[in-house]
C-alpha positions, 0 to 999 in steps of 0.5 A: 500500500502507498499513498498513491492508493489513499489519492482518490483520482481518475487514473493511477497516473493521476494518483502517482502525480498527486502523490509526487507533489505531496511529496515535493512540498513533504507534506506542507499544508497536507491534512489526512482525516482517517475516521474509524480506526477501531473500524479497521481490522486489528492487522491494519493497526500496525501493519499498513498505510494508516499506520506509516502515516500516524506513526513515521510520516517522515517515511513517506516523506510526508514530514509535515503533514497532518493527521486526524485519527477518529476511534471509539474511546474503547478501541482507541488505547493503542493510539494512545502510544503513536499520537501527540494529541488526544481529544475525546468528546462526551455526549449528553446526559438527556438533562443536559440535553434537555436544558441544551434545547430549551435554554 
């Protein structure tokens, strides 16, 4: 897997020239969103491209680029080692939703 099968374009050339200018700029002003990663299977956690992103970028010459991970807090925890920032959001209890909705 590469990055190149991350781009989503027309033509695997379009992909690789995609890619070769991410690469040029080493990632600058590049933001990758990778939602659900508990959704994932286990064997991609440490053996793929989501990981090479959040864990080494400077592999894939990506050295400023930007990722957000999202995970149910429960499957989350081994993110916890890879990650320089954590932000969990909490739901409503309903009276909190109650009071939310009719102040």
């Amino acid at each position: 897997q590469s990055i190149e099968d991350l781009v989503p374009a027309k033509s695997r050339d379009q992909a690789k020239q995609v890619t070769a200018e991410f690469e040029n700029c080493s990632g600058r002003d590049l933001l990758f969103i990778l939602d659900g990663w508990d959704e994932l299977p286990s064997h991609l956690h440490t053996k793929s491209i989501f990981h090479k992103l959040i864990a080494s970028p400077q592999t894939l010459n990506l050295h400023f680029s930007a990722v957000i991970v999202t995970s149910r807090p429960i499957a989350s925890g081994e993110l916890y080692r890879l990650i320089s920032s954590r932000i969990e959001i909490l739901g409503f209890t309903p009276t909190e939703v109650k009071d939310y909705f009719t102040e």
